[in-house]
C-alpha positions as CSV (number, residue, x, y, z in Angstrom):
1,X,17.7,0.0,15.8
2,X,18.3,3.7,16.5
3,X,17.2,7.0,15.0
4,X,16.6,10.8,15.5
5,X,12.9,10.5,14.5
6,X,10.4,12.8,16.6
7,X,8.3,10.6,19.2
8,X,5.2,11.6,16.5
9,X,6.9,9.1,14.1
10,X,6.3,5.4,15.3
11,X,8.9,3.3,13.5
12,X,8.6,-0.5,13.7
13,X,11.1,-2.8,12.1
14,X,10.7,-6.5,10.9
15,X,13.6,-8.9,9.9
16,X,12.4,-10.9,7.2
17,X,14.0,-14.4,5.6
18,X,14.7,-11.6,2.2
19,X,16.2,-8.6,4.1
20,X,14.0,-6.5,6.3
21,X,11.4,-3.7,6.3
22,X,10.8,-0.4,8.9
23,X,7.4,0.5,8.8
24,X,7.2,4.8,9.6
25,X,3.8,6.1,10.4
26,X,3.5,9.8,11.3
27,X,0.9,10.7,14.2
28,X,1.8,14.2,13.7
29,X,-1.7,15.2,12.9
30,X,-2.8,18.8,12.7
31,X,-6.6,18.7,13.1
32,X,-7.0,22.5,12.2
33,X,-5.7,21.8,9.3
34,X,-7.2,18.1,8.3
35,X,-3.5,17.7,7.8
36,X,-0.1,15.8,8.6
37,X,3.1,17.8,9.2
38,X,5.4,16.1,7.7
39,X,8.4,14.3,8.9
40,X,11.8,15.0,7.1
41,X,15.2,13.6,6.9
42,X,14.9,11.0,9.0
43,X,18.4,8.9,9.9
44,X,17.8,5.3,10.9
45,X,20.2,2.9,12.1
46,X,19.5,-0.9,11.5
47,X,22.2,-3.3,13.3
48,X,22.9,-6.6,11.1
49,X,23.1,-9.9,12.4
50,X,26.4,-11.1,13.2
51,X,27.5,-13.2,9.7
52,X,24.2,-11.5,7.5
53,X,25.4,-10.9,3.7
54,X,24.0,-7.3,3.2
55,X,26.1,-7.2,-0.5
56,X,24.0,-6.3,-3.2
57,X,20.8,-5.1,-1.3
58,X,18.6,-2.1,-2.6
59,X,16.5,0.2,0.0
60,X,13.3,1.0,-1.3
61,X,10.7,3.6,-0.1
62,X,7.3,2.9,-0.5
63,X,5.0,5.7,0.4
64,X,1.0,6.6,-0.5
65,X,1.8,10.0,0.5
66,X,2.7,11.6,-3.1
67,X,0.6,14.0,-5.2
68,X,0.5,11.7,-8.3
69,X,-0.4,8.7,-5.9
70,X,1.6,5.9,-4.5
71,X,5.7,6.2,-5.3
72,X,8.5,3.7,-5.0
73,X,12.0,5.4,-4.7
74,X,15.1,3.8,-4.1
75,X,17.4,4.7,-1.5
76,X,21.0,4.8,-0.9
77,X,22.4,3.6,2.5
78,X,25.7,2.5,4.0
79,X,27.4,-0.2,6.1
80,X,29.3,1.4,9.0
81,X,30.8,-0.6,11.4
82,X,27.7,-3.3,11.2
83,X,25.6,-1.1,11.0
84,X,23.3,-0.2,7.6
85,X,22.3,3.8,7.4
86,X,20.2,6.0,6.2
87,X,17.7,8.9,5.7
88,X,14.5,8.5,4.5
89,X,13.7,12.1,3.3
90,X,10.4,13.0,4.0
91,X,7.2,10.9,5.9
92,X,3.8,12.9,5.6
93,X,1.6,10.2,6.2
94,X,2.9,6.5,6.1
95,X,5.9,5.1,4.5
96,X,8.1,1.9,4.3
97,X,11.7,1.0,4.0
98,X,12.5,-2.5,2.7
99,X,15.8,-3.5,2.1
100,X,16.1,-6.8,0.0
101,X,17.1,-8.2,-3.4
């Protein structure tokens, strides 16, 4: 996996047996202001397994970080060269990528 995420971001990935999820938590904590600054357009890069059927996949983003509460948004990515992309647009406090069916 790569990506341009600051060194505040920790991003941990997991292959699971239905796709795989990218866990994003932001340690970018401003204590002044009780306070996260957020995160934004982050690009990640997620290689996939040699003979892995990424066809008909959906990227969601989970995140508590909303005003109205929890939000679930879907995601586009792309397939280049083995390789699935994409930007999660904005982290404030935690979020998570799964890809699956």
């Amino acid at each position: 996996m790569e990506t341009d995420a600051s060194p505040s971001l920790g991003v941990f990935p997991y292959v699971t047996p239905w796709g795989g999820v990218v866990h994003l938590v932001n340690y970018a904590y401003d204590y002044s202001r009780h306070d996260f600054q957020p995160q934004t357009n982050v690009t990640l890069r997620l290689t996939v397994p040699a003979g892995a059927d990424v066809s008909g996949l959906t990227l969601k983003l989970m995140t508590p970080d909303e005003k109205d509460g929890p939000s679930e948004t879907v995601l586009p990515w792309e397939l280049e060269n083995g390789t699935i992309v994409f930007t999660v647009p904005e982290v404030r406090c935690y979020a998570v990528a799964a890809l699956g069916r």
